[in-house]
N, C-alpha and C positions, 0 to 999 in steps of 0.2 A: 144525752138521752135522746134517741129517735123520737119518732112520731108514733111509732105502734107500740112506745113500750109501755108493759100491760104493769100497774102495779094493785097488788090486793092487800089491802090493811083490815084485819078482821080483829071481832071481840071488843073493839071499839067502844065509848059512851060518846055518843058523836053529837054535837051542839046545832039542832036545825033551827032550819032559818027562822021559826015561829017561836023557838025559845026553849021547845020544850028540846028533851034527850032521849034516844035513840038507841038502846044497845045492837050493835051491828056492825055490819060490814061496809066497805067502799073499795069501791075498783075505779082505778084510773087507767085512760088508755093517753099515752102523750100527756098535752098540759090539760086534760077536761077528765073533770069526775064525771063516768059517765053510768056509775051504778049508786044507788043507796039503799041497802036493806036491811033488815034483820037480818039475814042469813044471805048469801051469794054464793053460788052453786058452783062457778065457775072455780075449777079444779085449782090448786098447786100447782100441779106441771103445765097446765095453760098461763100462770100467770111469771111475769121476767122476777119475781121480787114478790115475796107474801111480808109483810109485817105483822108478829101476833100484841095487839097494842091492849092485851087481859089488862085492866087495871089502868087504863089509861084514858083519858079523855083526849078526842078532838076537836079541836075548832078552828073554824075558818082561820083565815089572815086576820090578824088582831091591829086596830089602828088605834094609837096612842094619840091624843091630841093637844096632852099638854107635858111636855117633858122639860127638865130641870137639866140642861148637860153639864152644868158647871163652869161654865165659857161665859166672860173671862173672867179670872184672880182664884179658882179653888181647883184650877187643874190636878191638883194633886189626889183630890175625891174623883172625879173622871172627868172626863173631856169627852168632844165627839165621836172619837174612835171607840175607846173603852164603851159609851154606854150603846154604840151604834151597834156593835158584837153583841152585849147584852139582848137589847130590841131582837138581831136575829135571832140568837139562842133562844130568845123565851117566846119565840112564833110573832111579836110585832113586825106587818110584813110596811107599817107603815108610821113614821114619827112628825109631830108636826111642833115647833118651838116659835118662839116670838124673837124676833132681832130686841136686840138689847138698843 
């Protein structure tokens, strides 16, 4: 992904940083959100990528602080990898576990 590329996720229930929610918009330009509104004006064909996220909530990077991987003796329920995919899939941009 370049530097300028523009992405617009609109229709959004968007999680601010005070707790409350948002129905609206966000535009990213490279790695920095650099809009948040209710509505963002900025066209379609200006932006690389429109998401319509109707029905969808977003929220930040989700940091997990206590996670269970199952390491070592129950690898068979999951392991590091298995729940390391999970964490990405379900938006935890971040896992913290305790050495055994």
């Amino acid at each position: 992904m370049s530097s300028d590329f523009c992405l617009l996720i609109r229709n959004a229930r968007i999680l601010l940083p005070t707790g409350e929610f948002l129905m609206g918009d966000i535009q990213t330009r490279g790695r920095e959100i650099v809009q948040v509104a209710p509505e963002i004006t900025t066209s379609a064909t200006e932006a690389d990528k429109v998401i319509d996220a109707n029905g969808l909530t977003l929220l930040p990077g989700v940091i997990d602080p206590q996670v269970h991987f199952r390491e070592p003796g129950l690898e068979h329920k999951e392991d590091l990898f298995t729940a390391s995919c999970a964490c990405a899939k379900g938006g935890v941009t971040l896992f913290m576990t305790r050495a055994s």
